[in-house]
N, C-alpha and C positions, 0 to 999 in steps of 0.2 A: 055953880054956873058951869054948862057944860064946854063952853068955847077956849075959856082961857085955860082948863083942864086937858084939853085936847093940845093944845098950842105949846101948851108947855111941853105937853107929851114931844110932839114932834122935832122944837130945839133940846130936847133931852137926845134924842136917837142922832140928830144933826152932827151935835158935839161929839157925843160916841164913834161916831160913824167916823168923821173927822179924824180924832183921835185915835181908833184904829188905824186909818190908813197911815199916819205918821211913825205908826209902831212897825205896820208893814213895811213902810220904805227904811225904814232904821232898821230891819231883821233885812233885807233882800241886799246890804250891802257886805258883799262878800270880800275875804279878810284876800289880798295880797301880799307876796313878797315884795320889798324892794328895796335896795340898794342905792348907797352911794359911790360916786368912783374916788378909786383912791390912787395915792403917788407911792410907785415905786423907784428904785433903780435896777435897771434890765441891761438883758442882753441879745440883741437878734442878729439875723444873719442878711448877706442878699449872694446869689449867687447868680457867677456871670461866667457865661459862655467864653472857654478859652481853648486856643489853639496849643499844643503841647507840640516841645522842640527838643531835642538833643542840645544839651550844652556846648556840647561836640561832636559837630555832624559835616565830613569835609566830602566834597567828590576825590575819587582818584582817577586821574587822568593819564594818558599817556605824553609824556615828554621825549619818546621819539619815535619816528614812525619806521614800521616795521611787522612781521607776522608773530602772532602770537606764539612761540614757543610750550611752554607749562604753565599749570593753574593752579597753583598750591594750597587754595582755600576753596569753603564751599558754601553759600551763600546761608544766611544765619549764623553762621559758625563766629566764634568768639576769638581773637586773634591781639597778640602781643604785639608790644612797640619792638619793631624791629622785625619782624617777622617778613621773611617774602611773600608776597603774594600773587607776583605774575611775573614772566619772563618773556622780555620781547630778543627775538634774533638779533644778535651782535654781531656777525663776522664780518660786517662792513664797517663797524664799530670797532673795533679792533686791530684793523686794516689800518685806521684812519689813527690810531693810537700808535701805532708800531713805527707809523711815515713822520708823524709829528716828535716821536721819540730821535728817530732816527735825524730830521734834520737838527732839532736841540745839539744832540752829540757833534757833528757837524758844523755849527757855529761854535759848540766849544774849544772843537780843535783847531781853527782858525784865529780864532780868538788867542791861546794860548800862544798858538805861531808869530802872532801880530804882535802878542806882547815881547817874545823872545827879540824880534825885531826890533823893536822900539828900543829895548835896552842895548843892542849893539849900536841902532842909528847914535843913542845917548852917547857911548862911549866916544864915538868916532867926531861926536860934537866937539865936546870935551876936549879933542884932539886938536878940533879945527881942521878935521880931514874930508869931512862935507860941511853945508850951512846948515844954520839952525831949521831953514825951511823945509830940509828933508825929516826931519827931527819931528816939525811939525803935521806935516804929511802924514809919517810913521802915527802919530797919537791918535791921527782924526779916524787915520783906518782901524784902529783898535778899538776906537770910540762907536764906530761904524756896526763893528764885529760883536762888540756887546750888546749893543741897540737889538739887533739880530737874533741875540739869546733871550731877553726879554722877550721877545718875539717868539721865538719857539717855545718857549716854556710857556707861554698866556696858550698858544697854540697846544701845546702839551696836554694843559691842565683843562681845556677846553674840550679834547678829543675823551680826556679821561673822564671827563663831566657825563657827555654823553654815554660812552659803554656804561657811567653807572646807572645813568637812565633807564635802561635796559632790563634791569631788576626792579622793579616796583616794592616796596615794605610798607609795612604799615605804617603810619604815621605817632600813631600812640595804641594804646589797648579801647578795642570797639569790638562793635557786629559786623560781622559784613552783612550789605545787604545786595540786591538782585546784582546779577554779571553780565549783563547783555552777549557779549563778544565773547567767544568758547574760542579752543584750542587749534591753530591754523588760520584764524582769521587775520587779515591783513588791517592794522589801524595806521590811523596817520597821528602825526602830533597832536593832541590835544583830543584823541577820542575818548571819551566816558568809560572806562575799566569798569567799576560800580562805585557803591558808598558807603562811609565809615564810621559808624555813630560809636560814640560812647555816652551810655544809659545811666550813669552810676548820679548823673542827675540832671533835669533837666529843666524847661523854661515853659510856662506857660503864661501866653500872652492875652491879656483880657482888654474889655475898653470899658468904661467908665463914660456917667454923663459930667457935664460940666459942675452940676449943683452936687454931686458923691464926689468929685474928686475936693472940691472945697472945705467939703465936710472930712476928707480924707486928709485933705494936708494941717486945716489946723487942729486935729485931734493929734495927729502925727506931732506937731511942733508941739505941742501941750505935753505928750506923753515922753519926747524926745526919747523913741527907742522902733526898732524897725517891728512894722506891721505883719502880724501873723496871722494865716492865710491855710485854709484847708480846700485839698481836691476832692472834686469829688468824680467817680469814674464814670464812664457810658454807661455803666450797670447800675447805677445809684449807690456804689459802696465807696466808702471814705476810701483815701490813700493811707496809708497805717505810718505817714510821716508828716507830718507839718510843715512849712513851708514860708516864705515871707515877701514881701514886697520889694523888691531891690529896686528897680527902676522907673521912671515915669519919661514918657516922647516930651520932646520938649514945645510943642504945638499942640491944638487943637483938629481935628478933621472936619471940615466944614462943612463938607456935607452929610456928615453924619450928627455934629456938633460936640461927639465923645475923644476921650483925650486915653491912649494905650499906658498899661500900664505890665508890667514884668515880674512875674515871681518865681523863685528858685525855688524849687525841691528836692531832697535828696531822694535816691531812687536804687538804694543799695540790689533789692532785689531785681530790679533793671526788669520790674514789671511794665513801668510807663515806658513806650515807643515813640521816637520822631512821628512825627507826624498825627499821633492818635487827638483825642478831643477831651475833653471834660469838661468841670466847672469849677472854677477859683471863689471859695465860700468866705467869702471877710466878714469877721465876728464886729458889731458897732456897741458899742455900751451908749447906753440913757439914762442919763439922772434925772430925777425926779420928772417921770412919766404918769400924765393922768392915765388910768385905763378903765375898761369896763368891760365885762363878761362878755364875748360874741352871744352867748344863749339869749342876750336882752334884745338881741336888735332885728330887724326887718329891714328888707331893699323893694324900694319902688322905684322903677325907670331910671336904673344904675344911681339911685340916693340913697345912702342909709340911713334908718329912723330908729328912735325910741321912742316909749311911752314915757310919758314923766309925769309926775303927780304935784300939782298944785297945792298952794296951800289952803282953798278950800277940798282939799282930799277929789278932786275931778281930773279926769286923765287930759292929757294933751299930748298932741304927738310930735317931735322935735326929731328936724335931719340934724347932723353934723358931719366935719370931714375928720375921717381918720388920718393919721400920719405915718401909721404903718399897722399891720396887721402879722401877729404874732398866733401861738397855739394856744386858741379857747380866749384869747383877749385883741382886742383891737387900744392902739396909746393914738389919743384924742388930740388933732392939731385946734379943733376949733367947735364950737356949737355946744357946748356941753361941759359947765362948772363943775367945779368939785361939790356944791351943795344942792345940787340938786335930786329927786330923787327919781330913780331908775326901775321900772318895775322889771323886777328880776324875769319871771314865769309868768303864765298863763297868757297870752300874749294874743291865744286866738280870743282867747273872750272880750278885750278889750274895745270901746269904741270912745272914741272921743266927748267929753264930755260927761263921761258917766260917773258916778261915785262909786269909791270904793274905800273898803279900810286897810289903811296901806300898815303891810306888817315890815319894821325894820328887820332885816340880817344882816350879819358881818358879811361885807367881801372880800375879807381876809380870809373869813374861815370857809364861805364857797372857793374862795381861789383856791387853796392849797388843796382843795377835795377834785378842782378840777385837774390840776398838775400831778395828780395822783392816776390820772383817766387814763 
C-alpha cells in the first residue's frame, strides 16, 4: 500500500530532522570561562590632597625701628641658631642705654647718701637729740631713693632690650627665605625682615569626609597604635620616609562636611618645602573582601554589570555596587554573592538569554596571573 509507505517515509525524515536540529543546538553551545568571587584580606590606599607646612616656619620681624645697617645672610641659605642676620642702626640706641645707665648710678649715689644719713639721724635718736619723726623722715627718703633704683634699672634693662633689638639672630637652625628690605632701607617696628623655616620635618595637612574619618578612628582605637601615612610628591614619586597621623581639628567644616586631619614627616634631606603640595596616601586593610576580576564587568550609563550564568546554563545580566576599586579587582559592597557564577571572557559575544557551556576556573589562579601583570 503505497500511502502508509509514504507517510511513514515522511515521520521518518520528521524525527531525523528534528533530532538533527537538537544536536545542532547542543554542538552551537560554545564552552565559556567563568568564575566565582572569592574572599580575601587586602590592602588599598586613598590619597588626599594635602597642603605641606614647615614644622617650624617663624617670620622675622623688626622689633625696633630704624635703617637697615648690614645683611649677613642670603636668601636660601641655611643658617644656625644664634646666627645674626640683620643689623638695624643703634646710635639712638645706645644713647638711650648710656642716659638710663647713667641715671641708675645716680640714684645709687643718693641712695647710699640717704642711707649714711639715716644711720646718723638713728644715732642722734638714740641720743634724744632730735625726735623720732626726723628718723622717720630720714627712712621714707631712703625708701624713696630705692623705689628710684628699681626704676632705673627696669629703665636700664629696658634701653638694653632694645640695642639688643637692633641685632636680629636666628631663632633656631632654618632657610632663610625671600628679604624684601635691602641695605639702607628705613623700617619701623614690626616690618617683615623675611622668613625662617626649618625643613628637617614637616606637616601635611589633608581633610577627610566624615564616613573615612569614622572608619579612621575606629580602626585606630582597634589597632591602638598611630596611623602610617605615605607622601606622595607633585611629580608622582613617594617621599623615601614615612610618616603618621598626629592630629585630627577638633570640629567638622560644614560647608565642606570634612574634618582636617595632620601628619608629620620627617624630611632629613629637607627636600619637602613650606608651602609645596602633595598627597597624604593612607594604607586601609580589609578582611574578608568579596572581589572579582575588573576583566568581567561592563559600565552602562555610570552602572556596572556582569554576566552571570543561570542554573539553567543561560546568561543574565546583573549591576552591582562596588565598595572600592583596587588594581585589576573591584571588592563588592552589594549585588553579587559569593555563589554565583561570573563569566570571566568573551563578554562581547554575550546576549542575554542565550546558552552556553559554562567552563569553571580558579580565580585564585587568574588573580595571581593578574598581580603578576
Amino acid at each position: 500500500m503505497r500511502v502508509p509507505l509514504i507517510l511513514t517515509s515522511v515521520i521518518g525524515l520528521c524525527i531525523s530532522a528534528c533530532s538533527t536540529a537538537d544536536s545542532n543546538q547542543t554542538t552551537t553551545q560554545e564552552k565559556y570561562p567563568v568564575i566565582q568571587p572569592i574572599t580575601i584580606d587586602t590592602v588599598y590606599h586613598t590619597d588626599y590632597v594635602s597642603d605641606i607646612n614647615s614644622v617650624k616656619n617663624v617670620e622675622i620681624r623688626a622689633r625696633v625701628k630704624g635703617y637697615i645697617e648690614s645683611i649677613h645672610v642670603d636668601e636660601g641659605k641655611t643658617v644656625r641658631k644664634g646666627q645674626v642676620l640683620f643689623r638695624i642702626s643703634n646710635q639712638e640706641y645706645k644713647g638711650d642705654l648710656l642716659r638710663a645707665t647713667a641715671v641708675l648710678k645716680s640714684a645709687i649715689a643718693e641712695a647710699k647718701t640717704a642711707e649714711l644719713d639715716l644711720l646718723n639721724v638713728k644715732k642722734l635718736v638714740d641720743k634724744n637729740v632730735v625726735s623720732k619723726t626726723e628718723y622717720d623722715m630720714a627712712k621714707a627718703k631712703l625708701d624713696a631713693l630705692n623705689a628710684r633704683i628699681e626704676e632705673a634699672e627696669s629703665q636700664e634693662q629696658s634701653a638694653k632690650l632694645k640695642l639688643s633689638f637692633s641685632e636680629i639672630k636666628a631663632p633656631f637652625d632654618g632657610i632663610i627665605n625671600r628679604i624684601p628690605n635691602k641695605i639702607g632701607s628705613l623700617i619701623d617696628e614690626g616690618t617683615l625682615l623675611t622668613t625662617i623655616s626649618d625643613n628637617q620635618e614637616v606637616y601635611a595637612y589633608f581633610n577627610v569626609s566624615e564616613k573615612e574619618y569614622l572608619e579612621f578612628a575606629t580602626n585606630n582605637k582597634q589597632t591602638d597604635h598611630r596611623t602610617e601615612v605615605e607622601l606622595i610628591l607633585a611629580n608622582s614619586e613617594g617621599h623615601p620616609h614615612k610618616g603618621y597621623v598626629e592630629t585630627i581639628e577638633g570640629e567638622f567644616d560644614n560647608a565642606t562636611g570634612s574634618i582636617a586631619f595632620r601628619a608629620r614627616f620627617p624630611n632629613p634631606e629637607r627636600i619637602l618645602k613650606h608651602g609645596s603640595s602633595g598627597k597624604v596616601r593612607v594604607l586601609r586593610k580589609v578582611k574578608n573582601a568579596l572581589v572579582i576580576p575588573q576583566k568581567s564587568t561592563f559600565e552602562i550609563q555610570d552602572k556596572i554589570y556582569v554576566y552571570v550564568v543561570d542554573n539553567q546554563n543561560k546568561v543574565q545580566m546583573r549591576s552591582f555596587v562596588p565598595k572600592l576599586r583596587m588594581p585589576h579587582l573591584y571588592v563588592l559592597e552589594s549585588g553579587i554573592s559569593p555563589n554565583d557564577k561570573i563569566i570571566y571572557e568573551g563578554l562581547q559575544d554575550m546576549r542575554v538569554g542565550m546558552s552556553i557551556k559554562p567552563e569553571m576556573k580558579s580565580f585564585a589562579t587568574i588573580r595571581s596571573q593578574l598581580t603578576q601583570q
